[in-house]
Residue frames as a rotation matrix with the C-alpha (Angstrom) as fourth column:
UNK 1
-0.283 0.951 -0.127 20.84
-0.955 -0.291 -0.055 29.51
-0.089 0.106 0.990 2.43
UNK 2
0.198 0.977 -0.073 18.27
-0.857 0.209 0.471 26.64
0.476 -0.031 0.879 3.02
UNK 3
-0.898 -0.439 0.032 20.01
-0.175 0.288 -0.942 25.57
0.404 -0.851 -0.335 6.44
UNK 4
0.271 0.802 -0.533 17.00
0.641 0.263 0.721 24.09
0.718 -0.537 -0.442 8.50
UNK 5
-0.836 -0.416 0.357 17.04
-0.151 -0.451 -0.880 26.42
0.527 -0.790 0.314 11.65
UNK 6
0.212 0.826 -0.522 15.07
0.758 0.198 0.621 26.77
0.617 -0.528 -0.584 15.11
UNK 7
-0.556 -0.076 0.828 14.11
0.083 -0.996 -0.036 29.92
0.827 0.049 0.560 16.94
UNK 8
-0.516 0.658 -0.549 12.38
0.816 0.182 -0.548 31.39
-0.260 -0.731 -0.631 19.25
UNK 9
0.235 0.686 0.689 9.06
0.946 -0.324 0.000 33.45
0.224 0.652 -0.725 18.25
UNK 10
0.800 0.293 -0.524 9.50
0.528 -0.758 0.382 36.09
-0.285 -0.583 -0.761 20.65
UNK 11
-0.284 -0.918 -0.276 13.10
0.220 -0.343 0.913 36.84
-0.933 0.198 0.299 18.69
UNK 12
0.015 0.332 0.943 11.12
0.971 -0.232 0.066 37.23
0.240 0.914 -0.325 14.92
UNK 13
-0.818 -0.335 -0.468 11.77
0.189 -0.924 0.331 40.95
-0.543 0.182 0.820 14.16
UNK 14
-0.138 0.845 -0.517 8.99
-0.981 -0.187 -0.044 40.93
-0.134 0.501 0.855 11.09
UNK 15
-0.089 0.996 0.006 6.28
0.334 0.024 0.942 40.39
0.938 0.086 -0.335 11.31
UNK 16
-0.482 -0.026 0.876 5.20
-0.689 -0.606 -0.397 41.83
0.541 -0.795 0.274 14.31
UNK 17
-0.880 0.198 0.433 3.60
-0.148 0.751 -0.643 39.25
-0.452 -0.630 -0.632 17.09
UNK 18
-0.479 0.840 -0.254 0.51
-0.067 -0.324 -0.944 40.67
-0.875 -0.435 0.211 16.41
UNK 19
0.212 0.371 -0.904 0.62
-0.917 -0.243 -0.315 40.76
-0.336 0.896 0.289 12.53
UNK 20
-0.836 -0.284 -0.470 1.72
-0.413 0.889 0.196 36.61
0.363 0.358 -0.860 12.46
UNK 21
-0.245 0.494 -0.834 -0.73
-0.186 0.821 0.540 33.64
0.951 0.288 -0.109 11.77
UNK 22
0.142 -0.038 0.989 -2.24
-0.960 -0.251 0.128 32.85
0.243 -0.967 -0.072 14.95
UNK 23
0.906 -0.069 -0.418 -1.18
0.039 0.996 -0.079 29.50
0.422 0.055 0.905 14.26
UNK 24
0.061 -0.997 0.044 2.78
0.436 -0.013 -0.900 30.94
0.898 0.074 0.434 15.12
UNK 25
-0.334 -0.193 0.923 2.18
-0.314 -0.900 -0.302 33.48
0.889 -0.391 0.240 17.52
UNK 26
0.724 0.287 0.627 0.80
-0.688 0.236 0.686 31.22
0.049 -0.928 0.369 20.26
UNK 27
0.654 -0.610 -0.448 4.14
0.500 0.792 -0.349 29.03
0.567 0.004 0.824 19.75
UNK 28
0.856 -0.501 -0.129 7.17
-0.207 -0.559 0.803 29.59
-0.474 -0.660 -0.582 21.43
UNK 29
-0.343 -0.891 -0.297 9.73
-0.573 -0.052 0.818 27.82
-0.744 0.451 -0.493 18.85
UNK 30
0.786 0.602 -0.142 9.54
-0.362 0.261 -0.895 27.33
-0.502 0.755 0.423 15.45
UNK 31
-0.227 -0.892 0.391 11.46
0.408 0.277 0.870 25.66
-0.884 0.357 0.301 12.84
UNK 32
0.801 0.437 -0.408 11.82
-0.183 -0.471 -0.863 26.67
-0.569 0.766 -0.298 9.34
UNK 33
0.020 -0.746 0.665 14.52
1.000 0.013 -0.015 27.02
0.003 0.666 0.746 5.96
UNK 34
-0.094 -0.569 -0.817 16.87
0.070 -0.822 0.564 30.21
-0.993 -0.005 0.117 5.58
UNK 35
0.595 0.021 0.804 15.53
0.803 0.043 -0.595 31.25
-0.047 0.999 0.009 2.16
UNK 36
0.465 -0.441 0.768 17.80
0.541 -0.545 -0.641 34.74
0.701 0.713 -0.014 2.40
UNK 37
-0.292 -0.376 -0.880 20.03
0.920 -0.362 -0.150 37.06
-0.262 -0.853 0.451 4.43
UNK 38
0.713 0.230 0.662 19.61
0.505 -0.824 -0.258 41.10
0.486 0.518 -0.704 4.71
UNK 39
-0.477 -0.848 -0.232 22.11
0.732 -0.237 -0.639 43.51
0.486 -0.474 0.734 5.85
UNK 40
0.555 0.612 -0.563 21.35
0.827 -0.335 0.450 45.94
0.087 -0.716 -0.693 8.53
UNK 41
0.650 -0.419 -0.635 23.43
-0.429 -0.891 0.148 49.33
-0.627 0.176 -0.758 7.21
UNK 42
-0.224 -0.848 -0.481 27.32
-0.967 0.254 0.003 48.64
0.120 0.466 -0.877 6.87
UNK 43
-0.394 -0.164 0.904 26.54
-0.613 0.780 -0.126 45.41
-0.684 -0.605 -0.408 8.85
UNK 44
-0.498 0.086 -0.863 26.47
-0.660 0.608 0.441 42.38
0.562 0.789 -0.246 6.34
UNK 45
-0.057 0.646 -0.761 23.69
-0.264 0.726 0.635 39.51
0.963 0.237 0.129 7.00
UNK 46
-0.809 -0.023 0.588 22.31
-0.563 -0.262 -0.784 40.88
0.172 -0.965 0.199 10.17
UNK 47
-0.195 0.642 0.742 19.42
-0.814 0.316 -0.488 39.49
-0.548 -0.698 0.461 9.76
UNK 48
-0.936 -0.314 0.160 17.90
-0.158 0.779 0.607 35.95
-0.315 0.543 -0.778 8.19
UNK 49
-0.137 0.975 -0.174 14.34
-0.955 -0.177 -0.239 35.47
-0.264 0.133 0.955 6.27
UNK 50
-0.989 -0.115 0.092 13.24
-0.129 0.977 -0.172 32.02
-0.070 -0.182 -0.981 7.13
UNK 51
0.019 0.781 -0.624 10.27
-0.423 0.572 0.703 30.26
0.906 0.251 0.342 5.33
UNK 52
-0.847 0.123 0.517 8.17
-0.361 0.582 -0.729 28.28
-0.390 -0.804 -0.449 8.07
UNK 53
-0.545 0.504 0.670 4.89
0.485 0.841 -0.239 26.73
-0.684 0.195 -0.703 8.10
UNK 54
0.506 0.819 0.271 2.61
0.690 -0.196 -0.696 27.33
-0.517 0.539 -0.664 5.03
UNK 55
-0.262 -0.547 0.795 5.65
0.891 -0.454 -0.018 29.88
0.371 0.704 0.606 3.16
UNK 56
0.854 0.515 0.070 5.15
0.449 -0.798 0.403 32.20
0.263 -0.313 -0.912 5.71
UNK 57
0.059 -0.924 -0.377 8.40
0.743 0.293 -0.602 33.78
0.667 -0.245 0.704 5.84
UNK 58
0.720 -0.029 -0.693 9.68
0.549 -0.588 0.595 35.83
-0.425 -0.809 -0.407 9.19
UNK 59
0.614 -0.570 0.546 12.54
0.042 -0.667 -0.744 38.58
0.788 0.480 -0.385 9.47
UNK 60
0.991 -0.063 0.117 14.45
-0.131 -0.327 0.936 37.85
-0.021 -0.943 -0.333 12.60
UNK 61
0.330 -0.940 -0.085 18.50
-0.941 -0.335 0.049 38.45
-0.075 0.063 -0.995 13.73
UNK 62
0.282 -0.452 -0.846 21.33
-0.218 0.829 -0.515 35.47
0.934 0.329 0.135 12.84
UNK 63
-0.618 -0.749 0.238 22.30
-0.367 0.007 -0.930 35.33
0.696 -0.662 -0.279 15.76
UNK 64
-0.515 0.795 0.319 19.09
-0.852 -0.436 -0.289 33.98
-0.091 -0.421 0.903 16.99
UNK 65
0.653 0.613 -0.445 19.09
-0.751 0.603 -0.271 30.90
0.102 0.511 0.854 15.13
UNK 66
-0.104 -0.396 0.913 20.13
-0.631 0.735 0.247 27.48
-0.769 -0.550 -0.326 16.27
UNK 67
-0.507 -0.011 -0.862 20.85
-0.780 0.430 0.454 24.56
0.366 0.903 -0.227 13.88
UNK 68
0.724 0.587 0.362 18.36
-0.661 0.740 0.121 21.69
-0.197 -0.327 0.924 14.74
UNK 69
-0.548 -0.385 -0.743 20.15
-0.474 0.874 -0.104 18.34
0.690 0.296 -0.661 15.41
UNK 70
0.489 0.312 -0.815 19.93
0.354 0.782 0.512 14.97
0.797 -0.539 0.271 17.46
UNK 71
-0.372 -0.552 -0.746 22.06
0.845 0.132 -0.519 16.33
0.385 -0.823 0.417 20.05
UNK 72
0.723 0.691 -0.005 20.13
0.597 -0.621 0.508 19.32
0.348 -0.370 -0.861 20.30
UNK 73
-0.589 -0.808 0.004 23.33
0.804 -0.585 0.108 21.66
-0.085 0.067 0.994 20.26
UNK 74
0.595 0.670 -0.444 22.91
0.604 -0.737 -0.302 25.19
-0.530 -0.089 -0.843 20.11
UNK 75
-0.571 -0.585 0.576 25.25
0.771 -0.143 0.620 25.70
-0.280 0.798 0.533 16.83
UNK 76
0.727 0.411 -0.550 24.31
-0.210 -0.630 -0.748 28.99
-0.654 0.659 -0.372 14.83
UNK 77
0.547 -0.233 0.804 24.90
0.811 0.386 -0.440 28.78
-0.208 0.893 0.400 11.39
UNK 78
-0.283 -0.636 -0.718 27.08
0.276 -0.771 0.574 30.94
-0.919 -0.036 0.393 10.15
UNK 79
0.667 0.557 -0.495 25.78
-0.231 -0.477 -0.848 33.40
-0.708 0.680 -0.190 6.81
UNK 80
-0.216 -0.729 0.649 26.96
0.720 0.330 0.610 32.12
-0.660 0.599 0.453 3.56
UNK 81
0.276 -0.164 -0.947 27.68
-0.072 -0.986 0.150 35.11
-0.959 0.027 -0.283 1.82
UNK 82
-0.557 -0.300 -0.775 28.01
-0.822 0.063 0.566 35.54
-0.121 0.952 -0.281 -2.46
């Protein structure tokens, strides 16, 4: 938890498109901080709830999320469980 990540909008589970800021919803990638994980049945920290702009926070899969750097890598964090 509070990895910087970067996304893409159209991958945000919750909110719906329609029910986010129209400040987000006309973006196409956002950045934000991993404030928590949820689990998705048996499956442990399927998904990740990432603060963005103004403490708006989304609901969208880990696997979805890229660590910002300078090299612009497409690392995904990995869920830091306990």
């Amino acid at each position: 938890m509070g990895d910087k990540v970067r996304f893409q909008v159209a991958d945000i589970f919750l909110p719906t498109r329609d029910d986010l800021p129209q400040v987000l919803a006309t973006a196409q990638e956002l950045e934000g901080t991993v404030m928590d994980f949820s689990d998705s049945g048996p499956q442990p920290c399927v998904f990740a709830v990432v603060d963005v702009i103004a403490h708006h926070n989304v609901v969208l899969p880990v696997d979805k999320l890229e660590l910002p750097g300078p090299s612009d890598s497409s690392e995904r964090p990995e869920p830091q469980v306990g």
